[in-house]
SEDOLO-311978 format. One line per 10 residues: number of its first residue (from 0); their letters; for each residue x, y, z of C-alpha. Coordinates in nm, 4 decimals. Layout:
BEGIN
NUM) A) X:Y:Z | ...
***
This chain:
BEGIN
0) XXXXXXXXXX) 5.3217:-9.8423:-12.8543 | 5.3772:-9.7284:-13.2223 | 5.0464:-9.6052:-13.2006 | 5.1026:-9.3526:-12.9597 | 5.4292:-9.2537:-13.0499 | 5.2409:-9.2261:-13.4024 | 4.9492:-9.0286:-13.2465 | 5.2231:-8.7948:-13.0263 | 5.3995:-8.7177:-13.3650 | 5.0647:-8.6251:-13.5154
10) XXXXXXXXXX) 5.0027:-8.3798:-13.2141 | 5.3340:-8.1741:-13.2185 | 5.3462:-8.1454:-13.5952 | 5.0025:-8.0091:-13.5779 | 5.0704:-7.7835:-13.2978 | 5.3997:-7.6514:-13.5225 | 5.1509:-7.5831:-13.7932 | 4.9154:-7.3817:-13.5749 | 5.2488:-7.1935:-13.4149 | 5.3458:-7.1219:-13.7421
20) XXXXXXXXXX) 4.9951:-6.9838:-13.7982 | 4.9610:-6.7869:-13.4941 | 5.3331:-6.6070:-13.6190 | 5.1988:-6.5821:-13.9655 | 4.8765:-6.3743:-13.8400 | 5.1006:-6.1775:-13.5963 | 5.3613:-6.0886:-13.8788 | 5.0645:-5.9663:-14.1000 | 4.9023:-5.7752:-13.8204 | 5.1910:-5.6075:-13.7340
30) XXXXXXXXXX) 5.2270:-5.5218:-14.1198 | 4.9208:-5.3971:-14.0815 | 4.9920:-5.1484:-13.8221 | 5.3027:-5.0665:-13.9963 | 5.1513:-4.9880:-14.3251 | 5.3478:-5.2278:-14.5441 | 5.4763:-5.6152:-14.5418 | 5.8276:-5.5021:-14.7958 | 6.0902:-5.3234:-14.6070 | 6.2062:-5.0453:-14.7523
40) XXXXXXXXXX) 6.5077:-4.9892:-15.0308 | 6.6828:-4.7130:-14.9490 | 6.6176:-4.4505:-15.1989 | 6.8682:-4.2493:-15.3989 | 6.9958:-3.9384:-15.3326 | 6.8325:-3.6247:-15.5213 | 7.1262:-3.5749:-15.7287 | 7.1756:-3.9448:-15.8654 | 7.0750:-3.9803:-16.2336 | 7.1360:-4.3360:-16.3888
50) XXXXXXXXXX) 6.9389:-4.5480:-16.6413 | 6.9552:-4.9277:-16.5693 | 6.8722:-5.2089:-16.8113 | 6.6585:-5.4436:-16.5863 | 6.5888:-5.6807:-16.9419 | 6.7285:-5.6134:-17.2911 | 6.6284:-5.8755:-17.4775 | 6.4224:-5.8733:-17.7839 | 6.0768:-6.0271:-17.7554 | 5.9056:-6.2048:-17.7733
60) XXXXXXXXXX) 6.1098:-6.5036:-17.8044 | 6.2249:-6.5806:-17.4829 | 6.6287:-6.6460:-17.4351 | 6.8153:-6.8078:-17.0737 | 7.1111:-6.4798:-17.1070 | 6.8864:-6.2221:-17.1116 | 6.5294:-6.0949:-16.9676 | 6.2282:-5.9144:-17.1743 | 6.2172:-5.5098:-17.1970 | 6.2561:-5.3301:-16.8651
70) XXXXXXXXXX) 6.4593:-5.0231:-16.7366 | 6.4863:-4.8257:-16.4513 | 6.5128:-4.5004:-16.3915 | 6.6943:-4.3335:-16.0885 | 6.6341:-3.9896:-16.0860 | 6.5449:-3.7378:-15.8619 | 6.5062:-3.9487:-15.5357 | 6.2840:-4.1371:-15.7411 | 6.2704:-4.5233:-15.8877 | 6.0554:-4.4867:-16.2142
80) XXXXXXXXXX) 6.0200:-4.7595:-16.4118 | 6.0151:-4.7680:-16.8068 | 5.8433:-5.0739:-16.9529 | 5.7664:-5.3861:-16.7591 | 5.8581:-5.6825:-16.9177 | 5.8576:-6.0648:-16.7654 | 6.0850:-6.0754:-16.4795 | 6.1082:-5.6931:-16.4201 | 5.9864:-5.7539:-16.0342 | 6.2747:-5.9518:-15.9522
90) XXXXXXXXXX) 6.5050:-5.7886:-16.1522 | 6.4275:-5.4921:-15.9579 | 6.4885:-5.6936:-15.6176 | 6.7993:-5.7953:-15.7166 | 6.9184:-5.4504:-15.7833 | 6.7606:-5.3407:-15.4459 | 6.4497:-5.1937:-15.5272 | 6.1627:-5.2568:-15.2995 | 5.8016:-5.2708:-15.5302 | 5.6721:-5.0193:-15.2914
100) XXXXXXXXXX) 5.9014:-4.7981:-15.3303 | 5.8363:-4.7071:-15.7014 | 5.5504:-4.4877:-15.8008 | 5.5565:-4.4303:-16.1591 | 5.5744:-4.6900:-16.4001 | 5.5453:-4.6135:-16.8167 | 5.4836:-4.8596:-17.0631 | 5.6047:-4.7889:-17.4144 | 5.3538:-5.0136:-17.6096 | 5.1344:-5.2873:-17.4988
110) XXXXXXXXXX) 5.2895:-5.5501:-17.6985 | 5.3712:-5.8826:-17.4174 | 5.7409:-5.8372:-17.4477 | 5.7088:-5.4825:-17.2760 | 5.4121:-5.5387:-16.9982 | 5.4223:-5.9404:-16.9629 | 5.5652:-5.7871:-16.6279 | 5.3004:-5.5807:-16.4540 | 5.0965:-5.8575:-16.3627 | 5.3483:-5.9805:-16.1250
120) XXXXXXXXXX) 5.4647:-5.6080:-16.0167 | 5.1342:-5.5283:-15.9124 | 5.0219:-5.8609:-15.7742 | 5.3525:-5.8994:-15.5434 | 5.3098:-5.5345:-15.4401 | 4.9336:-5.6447:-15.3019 | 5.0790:-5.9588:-15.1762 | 5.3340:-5.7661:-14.9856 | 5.0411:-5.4901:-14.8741 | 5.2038:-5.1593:-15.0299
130) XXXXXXXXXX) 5.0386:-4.8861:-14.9665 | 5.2144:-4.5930:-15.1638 | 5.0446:-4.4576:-15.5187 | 5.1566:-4.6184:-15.7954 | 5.0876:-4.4449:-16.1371 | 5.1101:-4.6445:-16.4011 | 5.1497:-4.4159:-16.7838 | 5.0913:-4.5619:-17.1416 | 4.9412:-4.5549:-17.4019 | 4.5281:-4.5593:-17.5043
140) XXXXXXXXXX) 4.4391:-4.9183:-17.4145 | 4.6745:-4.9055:-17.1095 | 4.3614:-4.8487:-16.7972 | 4.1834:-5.1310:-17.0155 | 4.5562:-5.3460:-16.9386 | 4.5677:-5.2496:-16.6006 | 4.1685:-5.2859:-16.5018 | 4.1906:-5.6253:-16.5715 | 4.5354:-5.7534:-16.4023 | 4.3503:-5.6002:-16.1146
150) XXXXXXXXXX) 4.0603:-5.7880:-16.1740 | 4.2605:-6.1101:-16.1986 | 4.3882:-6.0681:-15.8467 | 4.0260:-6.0638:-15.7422 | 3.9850:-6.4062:-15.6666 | 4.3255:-6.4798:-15.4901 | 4.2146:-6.1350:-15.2943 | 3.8930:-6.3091:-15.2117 | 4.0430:-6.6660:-15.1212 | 4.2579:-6.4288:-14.8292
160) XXXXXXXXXX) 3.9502:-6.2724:-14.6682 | 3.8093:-6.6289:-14.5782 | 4.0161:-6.7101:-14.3567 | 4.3775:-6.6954:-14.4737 | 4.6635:-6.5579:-14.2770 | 4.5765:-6.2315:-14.4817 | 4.2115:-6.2002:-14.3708 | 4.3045:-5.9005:-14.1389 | 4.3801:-5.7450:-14.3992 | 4.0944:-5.8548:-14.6211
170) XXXXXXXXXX) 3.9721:-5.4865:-14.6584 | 4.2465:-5.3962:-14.8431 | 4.1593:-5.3931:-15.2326 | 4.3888:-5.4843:-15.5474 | 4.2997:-5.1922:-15.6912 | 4.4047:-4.9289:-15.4068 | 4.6360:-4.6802:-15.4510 | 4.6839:-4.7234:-15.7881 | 4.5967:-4.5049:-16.1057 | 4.6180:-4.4847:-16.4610
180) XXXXXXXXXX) 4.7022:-4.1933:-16.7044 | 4.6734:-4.2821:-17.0843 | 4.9229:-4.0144:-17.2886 | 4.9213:-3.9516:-17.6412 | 5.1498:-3.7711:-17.8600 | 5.2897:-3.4940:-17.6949 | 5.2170:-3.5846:-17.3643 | 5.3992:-3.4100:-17.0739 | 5.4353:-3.5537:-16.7149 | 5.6061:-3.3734:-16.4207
190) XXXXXXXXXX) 5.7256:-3.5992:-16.1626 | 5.9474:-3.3726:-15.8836 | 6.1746:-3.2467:-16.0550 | 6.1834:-3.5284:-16.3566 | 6.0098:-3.3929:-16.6917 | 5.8470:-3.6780:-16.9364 | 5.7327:-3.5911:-17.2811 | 5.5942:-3.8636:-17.5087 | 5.6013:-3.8575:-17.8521 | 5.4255:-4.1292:-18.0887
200) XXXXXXXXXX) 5.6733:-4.3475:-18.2753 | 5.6443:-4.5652:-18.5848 | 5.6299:-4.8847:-18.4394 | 5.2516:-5.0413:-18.4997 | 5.1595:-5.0791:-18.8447 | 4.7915:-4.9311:-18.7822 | 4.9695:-4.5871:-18.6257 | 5.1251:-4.3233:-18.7618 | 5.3307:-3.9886:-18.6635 | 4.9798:-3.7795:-18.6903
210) XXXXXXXXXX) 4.9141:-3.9630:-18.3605 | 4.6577:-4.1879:-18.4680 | 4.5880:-4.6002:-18.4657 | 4.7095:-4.7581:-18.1911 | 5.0341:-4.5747:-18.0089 | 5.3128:-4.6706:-17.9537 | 5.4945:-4.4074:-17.7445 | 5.8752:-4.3069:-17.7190 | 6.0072:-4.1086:-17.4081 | 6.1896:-3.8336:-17.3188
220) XXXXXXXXXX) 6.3140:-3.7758:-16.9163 | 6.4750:-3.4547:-16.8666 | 6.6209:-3.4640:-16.4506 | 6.8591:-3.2159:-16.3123 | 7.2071:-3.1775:-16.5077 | 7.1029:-3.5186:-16.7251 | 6.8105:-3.5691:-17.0190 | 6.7715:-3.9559:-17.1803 | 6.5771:-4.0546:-17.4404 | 6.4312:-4.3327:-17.5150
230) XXXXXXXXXX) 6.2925:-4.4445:-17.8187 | 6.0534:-4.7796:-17.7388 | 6.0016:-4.9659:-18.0102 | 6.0080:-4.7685:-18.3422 | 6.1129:-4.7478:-18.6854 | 6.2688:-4.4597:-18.8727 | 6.1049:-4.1311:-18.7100 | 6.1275:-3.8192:-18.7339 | 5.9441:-3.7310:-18.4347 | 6.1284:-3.9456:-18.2150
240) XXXXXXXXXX) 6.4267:-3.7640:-18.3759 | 6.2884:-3.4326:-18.2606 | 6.2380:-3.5686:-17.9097 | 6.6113:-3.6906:-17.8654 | 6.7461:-3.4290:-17.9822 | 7.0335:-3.3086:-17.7929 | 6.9667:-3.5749:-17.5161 | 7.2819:-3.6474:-17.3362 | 7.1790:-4.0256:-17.3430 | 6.9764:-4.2038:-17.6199
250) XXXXXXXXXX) 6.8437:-4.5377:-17.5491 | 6.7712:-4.7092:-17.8820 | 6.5939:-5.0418:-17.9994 | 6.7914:-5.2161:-18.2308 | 6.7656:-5.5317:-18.4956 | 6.9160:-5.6471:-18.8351 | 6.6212:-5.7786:-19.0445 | 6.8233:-6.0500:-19.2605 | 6.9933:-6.1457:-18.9523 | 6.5881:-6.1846:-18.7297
260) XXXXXXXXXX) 6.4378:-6.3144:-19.0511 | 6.7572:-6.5736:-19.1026 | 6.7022:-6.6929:-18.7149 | 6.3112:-6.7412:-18.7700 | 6.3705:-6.9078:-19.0799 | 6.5921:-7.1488:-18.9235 | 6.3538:-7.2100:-18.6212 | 6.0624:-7.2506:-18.8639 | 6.2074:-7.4867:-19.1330 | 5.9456:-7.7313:-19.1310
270) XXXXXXXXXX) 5.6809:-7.5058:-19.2369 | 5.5521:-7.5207:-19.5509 | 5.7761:-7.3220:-19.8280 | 5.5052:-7.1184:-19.9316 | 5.3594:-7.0413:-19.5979 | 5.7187:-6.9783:-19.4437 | 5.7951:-6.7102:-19.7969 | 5.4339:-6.5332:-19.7246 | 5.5437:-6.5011:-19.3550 | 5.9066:-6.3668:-19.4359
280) XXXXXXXXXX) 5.7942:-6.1058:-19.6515 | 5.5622:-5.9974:-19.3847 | 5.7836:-5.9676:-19.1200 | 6.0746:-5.7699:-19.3563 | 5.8228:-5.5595:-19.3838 | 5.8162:-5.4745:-19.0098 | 6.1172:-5.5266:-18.9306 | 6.2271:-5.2646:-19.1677 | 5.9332:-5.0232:-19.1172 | 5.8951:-5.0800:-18.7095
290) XXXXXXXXXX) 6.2471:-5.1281:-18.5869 | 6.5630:-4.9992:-18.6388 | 6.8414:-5.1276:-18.8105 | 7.2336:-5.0830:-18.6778 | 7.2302:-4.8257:-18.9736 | 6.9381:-4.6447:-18.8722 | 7.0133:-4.6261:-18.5065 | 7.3198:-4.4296:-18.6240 | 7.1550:-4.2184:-18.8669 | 6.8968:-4.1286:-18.5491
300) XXXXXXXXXX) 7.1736:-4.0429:-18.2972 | 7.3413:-3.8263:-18.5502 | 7.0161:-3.6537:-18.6613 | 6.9252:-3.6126:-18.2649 | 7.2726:-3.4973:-18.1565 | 7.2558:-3.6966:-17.9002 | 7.6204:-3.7457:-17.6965 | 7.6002:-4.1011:-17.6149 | 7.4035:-4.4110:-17.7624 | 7.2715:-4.7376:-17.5472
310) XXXXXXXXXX) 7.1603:-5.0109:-17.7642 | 6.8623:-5.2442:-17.5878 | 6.5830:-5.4415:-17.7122 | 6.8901:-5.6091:-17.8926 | 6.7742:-5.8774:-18.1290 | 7.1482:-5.9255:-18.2424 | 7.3292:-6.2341:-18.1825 | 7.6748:-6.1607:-17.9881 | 7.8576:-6.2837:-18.2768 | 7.6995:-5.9124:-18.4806
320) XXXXXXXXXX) 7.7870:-5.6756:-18.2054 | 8.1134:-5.5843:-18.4044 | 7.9792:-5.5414:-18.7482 | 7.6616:-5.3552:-18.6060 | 7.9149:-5.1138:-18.4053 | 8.0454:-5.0413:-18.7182 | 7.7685:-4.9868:-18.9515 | 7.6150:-4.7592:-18.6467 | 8.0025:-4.5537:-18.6319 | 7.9412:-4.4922:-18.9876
330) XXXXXXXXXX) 7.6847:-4.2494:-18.9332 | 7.7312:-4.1629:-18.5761 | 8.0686:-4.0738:-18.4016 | 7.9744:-4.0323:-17.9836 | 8.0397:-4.3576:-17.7843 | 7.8629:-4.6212:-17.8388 | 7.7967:-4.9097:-17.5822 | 7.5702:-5.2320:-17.5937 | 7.3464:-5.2758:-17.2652 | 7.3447:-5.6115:-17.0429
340) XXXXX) 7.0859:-5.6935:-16.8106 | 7.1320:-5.5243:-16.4506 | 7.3873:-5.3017:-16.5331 | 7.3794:-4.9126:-16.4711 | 7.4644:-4.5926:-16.7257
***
């Protein structure tokens, strides 16, 4: 008698498994038909400018308060993304934004902190079957980036079309719909009614502001009634300077040397002294010469004339905000705010 109540248990929990199936297949072929698996955010109206902070930590050290580099861009009708850092796919769920519905993404530099997320952007956007054109702008080195996250979905993409609950849609590719346009210094972009220049920064130690080495790009946006610029990762620069200037809205990197190289020190004690003093003077080095310091950021805005500052890619501890707010006042006198993850300015 256990047996069979065994055996009849057996039966209907295999038959849920093959209804489940059966709903799985008709979901996806009804996706199919539709076009797309994501529903659709509802987009924001043409006259809506606003700059969200997705993640403003500092990478690549990872911290539980705060997510890697990623912003958002609402402009124009249009959900643009501006770098792509770990988490940026959900960040941009929670603040409503369907993957499908954005169809430009730019990526500063390709260092992890600021593209760790485009793996998972594009994979979930297969996963979910979007079908718009996504664009994807960066730097030289960025199509190399790109070709092969698209060539790790390849197996996954090939696991579906053998039988999966995606193999009716096994002829779609990972690589549809989506292109790649490297920009160099000087680079222009016209997307609607959104203007993007790019201007090479100071951030890699092999590049310079001739525009060669590796780049490392800052941005300007210039919608309707609102321009923002943003500077990436840099040092000191006058180009990026020249690209902010007048902005109504300049979003600046920001970190204190002693107070990075005092954290690292701290979290690398046990290293050998001499090791741990080559490695400092390194890093002062680019931390001075590839990011900006709370003094420089205000010496920047001033020079720029910009009217209001957002500080991201913060590497300061909350206990600095104050004393950086003042060193940056110093030098610059338009409001000055400190960005938090998923808020809007």
């Amino acid at each position: 008698m256990n047996l069979l109540k065994t055996r009849s248990t057996m039966i209907a929990v295999a038959s849920r498994h093959r209804r489940r199936r059966i709903m799985a297949a008709m979901v996806v072929a009804a996706c199919a038909w539709s076009g797309t698996l994501a529903a659709q955010s509802t987009l924001p109206a043409k006259g809506i400018v606003q700059w969200v902070t997705l993640g403003t930590n500092s990478g690549p050290l990872a911290f539980s308060d705060r997510a890697q580099p990623a912003n958002l861009l609402v402009a124009d009708g249009q959900y643009i993304v501006v770098d792509a850092g770990d988490g940026a796919s959900e960040s941009l769920l929670r603040k409503g934004v369907f993957l499908d519905d954005v169809h430009a993404v730019f990526i500063s530099h390709l260092h992890f902190d600021h593209t760790g997320g485009l793996f998972a952007l594009l994979g979930r956007r297969y996963q979910a079957r979007g079908v718009s054109p996504l664009t994807i702008y960066g730097p030289p080195g960025t199509k190399r980036t790109v070709d092969a996250l698209i060539a790790a979905m390849q197996p996954m993409a090939e696991a579906e079309g053998e039988g999966g609950v995606f193999s009716a849609l096994a002829k779609s590719k990972p690589g549809d719909n989506i292109k790649v346009v490297e920009l160099v210094d000087g680079s222009r972009v016209k997307l609607g009614n959104v203007n993007v220049s790019a201007a090479v920064n100071t951030h890699y130690v092999l590049s310079d502001e001739t525009g060669k080495g590796n780049h490392s790009l800052a941005f300007r946006f210039d919608a309707p009634g609102r321009s923002i610029a943003y500077t990436g990762d840099t040092g000191p620069s006058k180009k990026v300077e020249a690209l902010a200037k007048n902005a109504d809205l300049l979003v600046s990197e920001i970190m204190d040397p002693d107070e990075s190289l005092d954290r690292l020190s701290e979290m690398a004690k046990d290293l050998n002294f001499v090791v741990l003093a080559v490695a400092k003077h390194a890093l002062r080095s680019h931390f001075v010469e590839e990011h900006l310091s709370p003094d420089e950021v205000g010496l920047m805005a001033k020079r720029a004339n910009v009217k209001s500052l957002l500080l991201t890619h913060n590497a300061l501890a909350a206990s600095s905000l104050d004393g950086a707010h003042a060193r940056i006042a110093k030098n610059y006198s338009g409001p000055i705010t400190f960005a938090e993850d998923m808020h809007a300015y």
